[in-house]
C-alpha positions, 0 to 999 in steps of 0.5 A, a space after each residue: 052806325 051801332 057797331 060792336 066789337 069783339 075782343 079774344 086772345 091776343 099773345 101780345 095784347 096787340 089785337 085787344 089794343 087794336 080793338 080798344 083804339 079802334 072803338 074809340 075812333 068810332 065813337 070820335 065819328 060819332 057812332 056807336 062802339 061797343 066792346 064785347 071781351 070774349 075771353 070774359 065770365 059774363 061774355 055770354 050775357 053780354 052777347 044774349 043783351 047784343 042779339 036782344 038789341 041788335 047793332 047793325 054789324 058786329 066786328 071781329 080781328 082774324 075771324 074771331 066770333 065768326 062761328 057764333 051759331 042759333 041752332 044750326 044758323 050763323 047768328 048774324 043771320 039769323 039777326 040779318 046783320 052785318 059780319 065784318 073782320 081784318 086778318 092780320 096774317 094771310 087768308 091761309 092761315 084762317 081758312 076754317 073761320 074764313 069758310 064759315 058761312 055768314 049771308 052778309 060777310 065783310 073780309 078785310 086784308 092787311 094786304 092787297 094780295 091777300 084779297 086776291 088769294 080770296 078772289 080766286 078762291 070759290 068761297 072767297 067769292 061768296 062774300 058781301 065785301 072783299 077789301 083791303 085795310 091795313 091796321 091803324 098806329 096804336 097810340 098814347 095818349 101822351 103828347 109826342 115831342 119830335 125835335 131834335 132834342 127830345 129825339 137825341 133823349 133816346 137810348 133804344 138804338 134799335 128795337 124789334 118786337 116779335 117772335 123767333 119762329 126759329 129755322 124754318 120748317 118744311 114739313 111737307 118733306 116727310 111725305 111720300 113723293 106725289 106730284 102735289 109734294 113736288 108742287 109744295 116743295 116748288 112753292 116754297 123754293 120761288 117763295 123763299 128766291 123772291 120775298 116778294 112773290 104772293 102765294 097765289 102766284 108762287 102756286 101759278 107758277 110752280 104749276 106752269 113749270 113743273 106740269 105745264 098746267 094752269 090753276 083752275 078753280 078746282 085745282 085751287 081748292 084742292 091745294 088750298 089744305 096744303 098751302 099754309 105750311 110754304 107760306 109760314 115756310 116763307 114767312 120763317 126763312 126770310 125773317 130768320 136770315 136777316 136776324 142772322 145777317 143782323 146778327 153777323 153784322 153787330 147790329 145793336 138790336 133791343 128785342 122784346 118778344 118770345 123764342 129767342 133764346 137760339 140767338 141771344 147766345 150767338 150774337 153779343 150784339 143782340 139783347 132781350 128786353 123780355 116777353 113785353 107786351 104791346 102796352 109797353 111796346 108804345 112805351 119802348 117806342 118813345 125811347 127807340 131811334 129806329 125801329 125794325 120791322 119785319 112785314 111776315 110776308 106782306 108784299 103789298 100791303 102793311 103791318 101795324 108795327 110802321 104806323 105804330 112806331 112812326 106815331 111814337 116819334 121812331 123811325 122805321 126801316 121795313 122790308 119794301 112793299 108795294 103799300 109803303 111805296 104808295 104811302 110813304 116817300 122811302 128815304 125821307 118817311 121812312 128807310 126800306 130794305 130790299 130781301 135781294 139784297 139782305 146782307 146790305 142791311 146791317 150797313 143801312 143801320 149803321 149809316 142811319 145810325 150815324 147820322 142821329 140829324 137825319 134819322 131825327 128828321 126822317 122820324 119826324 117826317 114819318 110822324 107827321 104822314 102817320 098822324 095824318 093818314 095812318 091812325 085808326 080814325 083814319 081806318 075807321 072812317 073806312 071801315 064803316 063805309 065797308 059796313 055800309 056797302 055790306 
């Protein structure tokens, strides 16, 4: 196939990467990449060139592209092609791109409740492919040394790349009583209980309990405008009450990232490295024991972080998901935490920690299954088989 690939802002740089790897495991199956920087001066000369040679599908990360237009007709369609894009956040975060109307439209979700969130929605319906795919391991290009003295060489105890959101927001408290804010409010109270319940079930039941009534289609899209502020509610509490609990509990966290000056002054344990970027991130997973993450929300399904870190010869200690369990074996590949039981995780550091033999094995162990099943070769394979379908 003759795939082009498109590239936007990225805060990181994760998502440029992501498409750099991603064309070269297409070009290794023996397709055609290509990459158009959307963010470039000659960006629309390069597009001008792609519709007067038309690729058979054009491939975006988190919608973007989607909205090109000729005239008042999506540009694909108008060349009878092929859109395709993964979201890395929920659906609910992306519904102006997701509501963009393109003939043959190909949405992929880093996590399988996200493409039921898309199932029960009207437009979500109108897509060629709805699908699950979570991201490929960034790499090196380096060879990686898994034995135990090269894994003792490193002085990361624990890294953690990301963002502090900061506490919380719930914004929707700030509206007028109504039975949708009652609904909202009843959203995010399940969601923050249960880390693991999806949005769309949270919704199911806070209706069942609060007015005995079922989600219809309807009904779902007329909550659909309010729905994003108790998912990134949910995504900000959890993520904020284990670096709290971290923090309490002295865990020796290297982070790299954005907003995090609240807790540096709180917690000695913690130190910041900088903003970083994802280039230097696979550097710093190289020298890192362990590596924390965090799935923001994803409950069956995985964030590139794992894979990522695993191919660097880290190991990885991430909440539970449904994906992990099938993917993994938890405690030999990689360690899970449980959000029920959040305050234990310190102590899971800890004991890891303490033992730098296991922790060794449990990383090579973890490497070897990423290298294996996890890498965007892996992930292409499937992605042009989703286009095909398409």
């Amino acid at each position: 196939m003759r795939i082009i690939l498109f590239k936007g802002q990225s805060q990181y740089g994760s998502l440029r990467l992501h498409i750099d790897q991603l064309a070269a495991a297409l070009t290794g199956l023996g397709h055609v990449a290509a990459i158009i920087d959307l963010t470039s001066p000659d960006a629309i000369a390069q597009l001008n060139a792609s519709f007067q040679d038309k690729p058979d599908a054009y491939f975006g990360i988190g919608g973007v592209g989607s909205d090109l237009k000729s005239g008042d007709t999506s540009v694909y369609d108008a060349l009878g092609v092929v859109y395709a894009s993964l979201y890395v956040d929920h659906p609910i975060h992306h519904i102006p791109r997701l509501s963009t109307p393109i003939r043959r439209n190909a949405a992929l979700f880093l996590d399988r409740s996200h493409v039921q969130f898309m199932t029960a929605w009207t437009k979500g319906r109108g897509f060629s492919q709805l699908g699950f795919l979570p991201p490929g391991a960034n790499e090196l290009d380096e060879p990686l040394d898994l034995s135990d003295e090269a894994f003792a060489r490193r002085d990361i105890p624990v890294l953690f790349t990301g963002t502090y959101r900061g506490a919380p927001a719930m914004p929707w408290r700030q509206d007028p009583d109504s039975p949708a804010r009652t609904a909202i409010e009843a959203v995010a109270h399940r969601m923050a209980a249960d880390a693991r319940l999806p949005l769309l079930d949270a919704l199911k039941q806070a209706l069942a309990d609060e007015f005995q009534a079922e989600l219809t289609a309807e009904l779902f899209k007329d909550f659909m405008p309010l729905l994003q502020a108790p998912q990134a509610f949910a995504e900000a509490y959890h993520r904020d009450r284990l670096l709290h609990e971290l923090g309490r509990g002295g865990a020796p966290l290297t982070i790299y990232g954005a907003g995090w000056e609240p807790l540096l002054g709180l917690y000695p344990s913690f130190s910041h490295g900088g903003l970083g970027s994802f280039e230097e991130t696979l550097h710093l997973l190289r020298r890192a024991q362990l590596v924390l993450n965090i799935n923001n929300g994803f409950v069956a399904g995985g964030h590139e972080r794992v894979f990522t870190a695993l191919c660097g010869g880290a190991a990885v200690i991430s909440d539970e998901s449904k994906y992990y369990a099938e993917a993994f074996k938890p405690g030999r590949e990689m360690a899970t935490y449980s959000w029920n039981r959040v305050e234990a995780v310190p102590g899971q550091i800890a004991d890891l920690l303490a033992d730098p033999a296991g922790l060794a094995a449990m990383a090579r162990a973890g490497a070897k299954r990423a290298q294996a099943e996890h890498t965007w070769t892996a992930r292409a394979a499937k992605l042009v088989k989703t286009l095909k379908q398409a």
